[in-house]
VEXDRENLO-203079 format. One line per field, with one value per residue: x, y, z of N, C-alpha, C in turn; residue in three letters; residue number from 1; chain. Coordinates in steps of 0.001 Angstrom, whole numbers, padded with zeros to 6 digits. Example, Ala and Ser with C-alpha at 12.3 -4.5 7.8 and 13.67 -1.06 7.14 Angstrom:
n.xx	013190	012850
n.yy	-005690	-002250
n.zz	007800	007080
ca.xx	012300	013670
ca.yy	-004500	-001060
ca.zz	007800	007140
c.xx	013200	012900
c.yy	-003300	000030
c.zz	007800	007870
aa	ALA	SER
i	1	2
ch	A	A
END
This chain:
n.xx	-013255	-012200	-010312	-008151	-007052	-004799	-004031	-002493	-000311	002260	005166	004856	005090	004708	001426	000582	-001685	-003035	-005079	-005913	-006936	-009140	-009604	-011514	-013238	-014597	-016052	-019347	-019133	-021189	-022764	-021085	-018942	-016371	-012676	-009935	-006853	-003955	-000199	002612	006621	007259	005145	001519	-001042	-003363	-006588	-007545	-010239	-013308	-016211	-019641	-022547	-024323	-023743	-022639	-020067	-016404	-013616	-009927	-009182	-006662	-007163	-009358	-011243	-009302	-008989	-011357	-013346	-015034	-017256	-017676	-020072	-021316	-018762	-017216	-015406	-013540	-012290	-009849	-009942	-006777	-006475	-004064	-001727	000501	004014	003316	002057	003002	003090	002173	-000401	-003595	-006072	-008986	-011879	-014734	-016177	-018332	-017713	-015189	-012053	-010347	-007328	-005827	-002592	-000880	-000340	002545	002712	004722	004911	007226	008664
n.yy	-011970	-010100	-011248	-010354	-011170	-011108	-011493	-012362	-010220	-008548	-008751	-007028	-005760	-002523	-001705	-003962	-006755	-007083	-009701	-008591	-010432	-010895	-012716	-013122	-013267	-014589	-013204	-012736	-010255	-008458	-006627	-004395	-001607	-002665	-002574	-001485	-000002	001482	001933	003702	003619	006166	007458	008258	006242	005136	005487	003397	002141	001485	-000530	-000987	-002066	-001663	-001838	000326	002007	003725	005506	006152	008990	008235	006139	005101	003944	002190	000480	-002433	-003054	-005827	-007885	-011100	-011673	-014611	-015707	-014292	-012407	-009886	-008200	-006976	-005676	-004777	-003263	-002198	-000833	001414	002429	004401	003338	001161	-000363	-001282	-003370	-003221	-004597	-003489	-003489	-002290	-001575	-000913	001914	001143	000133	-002746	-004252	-006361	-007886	-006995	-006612	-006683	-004808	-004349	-002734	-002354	-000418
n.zz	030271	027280	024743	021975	018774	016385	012961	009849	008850	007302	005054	001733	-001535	-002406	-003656	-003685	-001816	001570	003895	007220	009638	012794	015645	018335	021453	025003	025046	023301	021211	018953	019207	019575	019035	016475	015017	013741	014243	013901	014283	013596	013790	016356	015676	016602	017615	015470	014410	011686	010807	011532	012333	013322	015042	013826	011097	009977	008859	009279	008348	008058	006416	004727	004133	002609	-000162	-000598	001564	003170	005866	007294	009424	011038	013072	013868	014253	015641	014388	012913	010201	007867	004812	002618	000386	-002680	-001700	-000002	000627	003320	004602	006415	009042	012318	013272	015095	016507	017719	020414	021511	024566	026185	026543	027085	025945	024462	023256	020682	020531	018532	014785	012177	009613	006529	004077	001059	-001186
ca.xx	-012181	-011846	-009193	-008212	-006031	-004387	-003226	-002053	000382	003434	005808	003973	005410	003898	000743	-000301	-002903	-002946	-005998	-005678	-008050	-008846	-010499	-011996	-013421	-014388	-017832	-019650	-019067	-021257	-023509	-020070	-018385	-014466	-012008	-008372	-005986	-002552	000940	004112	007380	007841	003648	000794	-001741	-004596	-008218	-007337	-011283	-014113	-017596	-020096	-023305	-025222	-022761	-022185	-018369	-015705	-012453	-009456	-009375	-005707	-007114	-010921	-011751	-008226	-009305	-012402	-013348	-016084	-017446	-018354	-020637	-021493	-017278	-016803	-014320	-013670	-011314	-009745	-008582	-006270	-005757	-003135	-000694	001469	004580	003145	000630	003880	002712	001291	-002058	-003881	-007859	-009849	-012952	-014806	-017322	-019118	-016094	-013978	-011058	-009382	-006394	-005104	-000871	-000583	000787	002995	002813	005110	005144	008578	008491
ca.yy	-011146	-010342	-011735	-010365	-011884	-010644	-012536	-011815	-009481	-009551	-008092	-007174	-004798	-001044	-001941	-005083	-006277	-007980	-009283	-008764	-011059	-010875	-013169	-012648	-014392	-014015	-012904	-011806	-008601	-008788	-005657	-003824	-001798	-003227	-002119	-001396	001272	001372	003132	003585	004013	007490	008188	007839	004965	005986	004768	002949	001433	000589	-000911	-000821	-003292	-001717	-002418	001128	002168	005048	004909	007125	009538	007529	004348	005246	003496	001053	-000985	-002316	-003301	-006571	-008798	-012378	-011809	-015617	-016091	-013141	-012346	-008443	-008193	-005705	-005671	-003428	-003452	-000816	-000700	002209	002598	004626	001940	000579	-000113	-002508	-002870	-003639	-005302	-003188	-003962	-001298	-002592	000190	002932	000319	-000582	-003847	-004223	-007623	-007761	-006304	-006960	-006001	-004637	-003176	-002026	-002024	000810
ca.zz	029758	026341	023975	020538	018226	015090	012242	008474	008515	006650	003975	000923	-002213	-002578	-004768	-003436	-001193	003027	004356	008634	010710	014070	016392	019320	022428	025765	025001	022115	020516	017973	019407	020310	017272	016390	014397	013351	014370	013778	014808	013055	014380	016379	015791	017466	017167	014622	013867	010049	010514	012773	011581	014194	015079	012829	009504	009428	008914	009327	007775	007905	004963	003827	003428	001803	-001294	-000807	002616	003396	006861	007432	010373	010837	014049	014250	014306	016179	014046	012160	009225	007214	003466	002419	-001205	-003105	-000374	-000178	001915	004041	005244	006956	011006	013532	013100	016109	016417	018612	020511	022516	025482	027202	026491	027714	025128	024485	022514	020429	020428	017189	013628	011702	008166	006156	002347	000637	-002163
c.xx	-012126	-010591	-009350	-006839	-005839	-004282	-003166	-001400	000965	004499	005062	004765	004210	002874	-000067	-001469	-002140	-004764	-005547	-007004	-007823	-010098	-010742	-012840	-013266	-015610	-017824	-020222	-019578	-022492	-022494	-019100	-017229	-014028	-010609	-007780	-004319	-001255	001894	004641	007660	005905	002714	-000024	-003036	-005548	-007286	-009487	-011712	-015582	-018601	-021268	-024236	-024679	-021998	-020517	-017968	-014347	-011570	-009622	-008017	-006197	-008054	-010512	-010381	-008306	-010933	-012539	-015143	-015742	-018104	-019165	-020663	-019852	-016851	-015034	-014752	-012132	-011107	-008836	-008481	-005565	-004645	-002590	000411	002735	003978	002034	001512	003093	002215	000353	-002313	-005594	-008055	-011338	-013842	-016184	-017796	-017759	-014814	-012994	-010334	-009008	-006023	-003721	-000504	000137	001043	002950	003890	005110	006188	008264	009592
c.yy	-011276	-010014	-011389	-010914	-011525	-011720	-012152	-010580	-010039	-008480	-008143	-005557	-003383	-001769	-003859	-005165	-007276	-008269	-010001	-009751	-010965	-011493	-012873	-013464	-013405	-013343	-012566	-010681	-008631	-006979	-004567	-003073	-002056	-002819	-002084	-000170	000594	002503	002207	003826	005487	007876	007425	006937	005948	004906	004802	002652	000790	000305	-001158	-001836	-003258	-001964	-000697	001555	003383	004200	006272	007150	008902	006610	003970	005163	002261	000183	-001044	-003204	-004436	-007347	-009876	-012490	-013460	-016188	-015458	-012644	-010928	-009056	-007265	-005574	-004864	-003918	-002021	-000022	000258	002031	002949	004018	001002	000745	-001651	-001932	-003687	-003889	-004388	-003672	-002828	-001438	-001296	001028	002215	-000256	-001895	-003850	-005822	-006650	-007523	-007061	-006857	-005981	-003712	-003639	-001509	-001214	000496
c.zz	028239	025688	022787	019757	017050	014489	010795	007974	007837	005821	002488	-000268	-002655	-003718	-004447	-002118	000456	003348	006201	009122	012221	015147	017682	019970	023958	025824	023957	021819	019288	018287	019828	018476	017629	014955	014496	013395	014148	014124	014297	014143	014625	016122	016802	017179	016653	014181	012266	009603	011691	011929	012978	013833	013814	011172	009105	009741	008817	009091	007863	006390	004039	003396	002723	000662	-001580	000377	002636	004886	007019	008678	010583	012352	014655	015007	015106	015551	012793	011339	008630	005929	003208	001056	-001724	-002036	-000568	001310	003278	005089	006624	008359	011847	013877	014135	015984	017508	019199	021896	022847	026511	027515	027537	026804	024980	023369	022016	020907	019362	016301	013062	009782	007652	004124	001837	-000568	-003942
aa	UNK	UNK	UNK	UNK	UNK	UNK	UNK	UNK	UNK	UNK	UNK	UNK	UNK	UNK	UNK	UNK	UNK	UNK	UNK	UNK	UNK	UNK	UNK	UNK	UNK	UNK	UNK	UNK	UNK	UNK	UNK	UNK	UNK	UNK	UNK	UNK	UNK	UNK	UNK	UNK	UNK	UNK	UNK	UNK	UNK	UNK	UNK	UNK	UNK	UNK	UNK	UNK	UNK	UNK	UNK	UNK	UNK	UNK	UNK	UNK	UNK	UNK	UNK	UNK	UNK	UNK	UNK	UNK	UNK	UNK	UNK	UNK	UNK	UNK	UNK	UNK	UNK	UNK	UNK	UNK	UNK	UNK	UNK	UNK	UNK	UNK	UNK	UNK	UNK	UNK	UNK	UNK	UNK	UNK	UNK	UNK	UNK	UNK	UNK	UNK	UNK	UNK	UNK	UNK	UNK	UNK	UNK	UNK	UNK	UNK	UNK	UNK	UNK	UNK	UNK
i	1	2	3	4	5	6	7	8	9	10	11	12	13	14	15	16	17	18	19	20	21	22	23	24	25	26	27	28	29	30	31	32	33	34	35	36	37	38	39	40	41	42	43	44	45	46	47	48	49	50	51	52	53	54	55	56	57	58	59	60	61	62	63	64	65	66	67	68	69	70	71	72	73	74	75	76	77	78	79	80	81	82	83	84	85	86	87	88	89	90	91	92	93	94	95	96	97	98	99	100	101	102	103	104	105	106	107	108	109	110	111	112	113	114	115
ch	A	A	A	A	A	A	A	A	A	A	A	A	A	A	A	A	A	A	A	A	A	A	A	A	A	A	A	A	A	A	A	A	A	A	A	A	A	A	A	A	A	A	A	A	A	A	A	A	A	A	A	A	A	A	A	A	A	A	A	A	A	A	A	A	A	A	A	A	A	A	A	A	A	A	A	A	A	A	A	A	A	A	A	A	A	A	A	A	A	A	A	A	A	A	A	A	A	A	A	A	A	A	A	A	A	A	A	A	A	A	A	A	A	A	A
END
């Protein structure tokens, strides 16, 4: 069964930076792509960033050229910095991990960006 695990959210002023980690376990996903979606309050949950086995990446068009999304295969562990933080960045960001179109979800965490 795999396990994901958030960690480094927080409160952070418009203009600064978070970096999310997320471990993982339960087998290795190191041939599996993972990534970060997120949902505000009242929306729907949205791809922020996924990086796939081969290193290559997709990013929503809000967060291109202000997060960057890396993975420690040996650690099994994906991360995601998000520098120049706007309000609207506000959400619970969640670790994805997707195993033969099979989804697993961490328990999310929360960011928000005071203005």
């Amino acid at each position: 069964q795999v396990q994901l695990v958030e960690s480094g959210g927080g409160l952070v002023h418009a203009g600064g930076s978070l970096r999310l980690s997320c471990a993982a376990s339960g087998t290795n996903l190191s041939i599996y792509p993972m990534g970060w979606y997120r949902q505000a309050p009242g929306e729907q949950r949205e791809l922020v960033a996924v990086m796939y086995s081969g290193g290559q990446t997709i990013f929503a068009d809000s967060v291109k050229g202000r997060f960057t999304i890396s993975r420690d295969n040996a650690k099994n562990m994906v991360y995601l910095q998000m520098n120049s933080l706007k309000p609207e960045d506000t959400a619970v960001y969640y670790c994805n991990a997707r195993l033969m179109l099979i989804d697993f979800w961490g328990q999310g965490t929360q960011v928000t960006v005071s203005s």
